[in-house]
Phi, psi and omega in degrees: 000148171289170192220072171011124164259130163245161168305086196287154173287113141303342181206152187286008180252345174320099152272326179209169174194179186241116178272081186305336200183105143313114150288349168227182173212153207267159221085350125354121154273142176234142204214142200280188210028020185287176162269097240249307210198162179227114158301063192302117158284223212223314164252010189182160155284147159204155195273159182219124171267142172306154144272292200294172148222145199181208186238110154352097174270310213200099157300122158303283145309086204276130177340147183127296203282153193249142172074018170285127183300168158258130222012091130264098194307136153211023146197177182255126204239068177263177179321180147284103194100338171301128173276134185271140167354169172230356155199166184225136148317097203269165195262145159290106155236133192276172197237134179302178178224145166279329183190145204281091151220332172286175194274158179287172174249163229262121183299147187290096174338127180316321179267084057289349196268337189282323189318084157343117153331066245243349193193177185295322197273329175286324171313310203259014168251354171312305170312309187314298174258025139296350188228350184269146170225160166267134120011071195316317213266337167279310192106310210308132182306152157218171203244129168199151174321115205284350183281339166285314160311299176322285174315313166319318163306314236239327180250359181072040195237116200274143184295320210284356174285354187250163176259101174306176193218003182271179156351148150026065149075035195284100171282143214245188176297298168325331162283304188317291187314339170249017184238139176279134160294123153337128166265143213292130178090038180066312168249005142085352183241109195269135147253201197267331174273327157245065189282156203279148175313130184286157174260177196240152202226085176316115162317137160268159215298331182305316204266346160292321180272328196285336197251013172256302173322310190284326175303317176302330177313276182314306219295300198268334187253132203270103194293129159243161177227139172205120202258148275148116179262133157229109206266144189272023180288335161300306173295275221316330161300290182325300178307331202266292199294349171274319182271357157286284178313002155271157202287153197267053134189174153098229217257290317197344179279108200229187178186119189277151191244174164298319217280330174285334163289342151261356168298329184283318207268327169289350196256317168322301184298314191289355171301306211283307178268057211246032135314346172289333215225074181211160171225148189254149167261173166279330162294337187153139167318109193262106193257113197262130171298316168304145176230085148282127196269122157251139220228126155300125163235178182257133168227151215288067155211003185156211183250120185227165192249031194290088022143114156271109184269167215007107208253324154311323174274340152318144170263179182298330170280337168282330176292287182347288194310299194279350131317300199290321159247012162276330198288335178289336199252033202247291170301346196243035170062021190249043165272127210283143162315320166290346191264353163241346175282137177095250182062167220211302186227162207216142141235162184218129173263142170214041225237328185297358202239018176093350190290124171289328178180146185196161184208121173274180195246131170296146169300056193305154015226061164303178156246010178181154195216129163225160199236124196253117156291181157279153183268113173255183177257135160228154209276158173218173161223158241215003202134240163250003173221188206245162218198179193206123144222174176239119222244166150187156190246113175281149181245116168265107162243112186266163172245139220299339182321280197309308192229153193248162180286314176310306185303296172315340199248350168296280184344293220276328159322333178301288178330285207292013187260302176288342166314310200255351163215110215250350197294348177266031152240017175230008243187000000 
């Protein structure tokens, strides 16, 4: 009989999401674990595997659509021989836009939406408007990827000026990304008699959870800040002789970064401390045996966390590796849901951008985030005399339930301790 595919929760803050890509077309066999469609959350693209098997009957839902409920039907799955259904209760979805300034466009009536693919040309016109957007300033469709709308939106890049380089002329992340921003009012000059129009860029639903959290965040959890000098002239040694010994070339070759040597010295302190490496309830305090690290990374619509798990325990080459490829498959929107849900404790490097000091807003519903500066040279004094190290200065902001201010200020001696003698991240 036939059986609703619905639309899955991916993550536990998932209400809707934008069903970026069919992966089957209908009339297509499905066999359970093929790979169906790619889902954009509230924290990622992920590939969606069948449970069932049977045959494609019906896209509900077309690539494309924004605002899809979670179980909200978005095809139809039948037998072999089976005739498919002639309607479905379908989820309300808006249809992307290149840009809000435009008129909306009118949602596709059910029996359009409903129309079996009957031939290659119903098929590939289906793809069409799964995929299309208009042109503001032409009308003409243009066809693009949603992660190539986004970013464009994000750069001030009118779609319809480009030349795709995907499928049947389809722009892709890589055209965006090599295309210069318009300047905005045209000459690019506002003045007090004509100031140029702001653009409006629609939050995306991830940039929507990021600015509902962190407000919950700030608004209920009672924020301590407690800053810290620490000089890295020790680590940095250890780190220049750890990456000469690795082989200049093949399998055997790896290169440690600081941001992987501080993840080991944050996950070694909450050992030494693990008042820290808590989450509080109204009900009780949760003490984790495990030290997972959510490591920030920036990716272009926001922020996402992916989780070195028990990271005391990992050598520096296994944190490397495995840094190195959750942030790439982090940016490129290919994470498993376990690999960012959960976690115990959060650091954010900003150290590559120059910062001197900053204090992040805790991850709930972790109790602490320390925030990594940049390292500089600065004067320290030694004794009675003055001295050049290289210094940079950490921030812990814990919550105040969970953790007491003696304790966060134990903790981060604890960091500097192993920071400025470094050899118990190799040992």
């Amino acid at each position: 009989m036939a059986t609703n595919i619905l639309m899955p929760a991916l993550s536990p803050t998932m209400t809707e999401g934008t069903l970026s890509r069919w992966l089957k077309k209908e009339g297509d066999k499905v066999k359970s674990g093929d790979l169906i469609a790619e889902i954009e959350t509230d924290k990622a693209t992920m590939e969606v595997e069948a449970v069932d098997e049977g045959i494609l009957g019906r896209i509900v839902v077309p690539e494309g659509s924004e605002g899809v409920k979670v179980n909200s039907p978005i095809a139809i799955l039948v037998e072999e021989g089976e005739a498919v259904p002639d309607a479905v209760e379908a989820a309300p979805a808006k249809t992307a836009q290149a840009a809000p300034q435009t008129a909306s466009q009118p949602a596709s009536s059910p029996s359009a939406s409903f129309q079996p693919a009957t031939s290659a040309s119903a098929s590939s016109s289906t793809s069409a408007q799964a995929t299309a957007v208009h042109g503001a300033a032409s009308g003409r469709r243009v066809f693009a990827s949603p992660l190539a709308r986004r970013i464009a939106g994000q750069k001030g890049i009118e779609l319809s000026t480009l030349k795709g380089t995907g499928p049947n002329g389809r722009i892709l992340r890589r055209d965006v990304e090599s295309a210069k921003p318009a300047l905005a009012g045209g000459s690019g000059v506002a003045t007090a008699a004509a100031p140029a129009e702001a653009r409006r860029v629609p939050n995306s639903s991830m940039r929507k959870v990021i600015a509902r959290r962190l407000s919950e965040s700030k608004q209920n959890v009672p924020h301590f800040y407690v800053s810290v000098d620490i000089e890295l002239d020790a680590l940095l040694a250890l780190r220049s002789q750890l990456n000469a010994a690795s082989p200049s070339e093949g399998e055997g070759q790896f290169k440690i970064s600081v941001n992987d040597m501080m993840i080991k010295a944050v996950a070694l302190a909450l050992r030494d401390c693990p008042g820290l490496n808590v989450q509080f309830t109204d009900a009780e305090t949760l003490h984790f045996p495990d030290i997972d690290i959510s490591m920030a990374v920036s990716i272009p619509d926001g922020l996402i966390t992916p989780i070195i798990r028990q990271a005391d325990r990992k050598s520096l080459r296994e944190i490397s590796e495995q840094a190195r490829d959750l942030a790439k498959r982090a940016r490129d929107g290919k994470l498993k849901p376990e690999e960012f849900q959960g976690g115990t404790f959060s650091i954010s490097n900003m150290g590559m951008f120059g910062v001197r000091e900053f204090a992040a807003i805790i991850n709930p519903p972790q109790a602490g985030i320390l925030a990594i500066a940049a390292g500089e040279k600065r004067a320290v004094v030694r004794g009675d005399q003055l001295a050049i190290a290289t210094v940079m200065t950490a921030t812990l902001s814990v919550d105040h339930r969970a953790v007491d201010g003696a304790l966060g200020a134990k903790w981060l001696n604890a960091l500097r301790d192993i920071v400025q003698n470094p050899y118990r991240l190799v040992i």
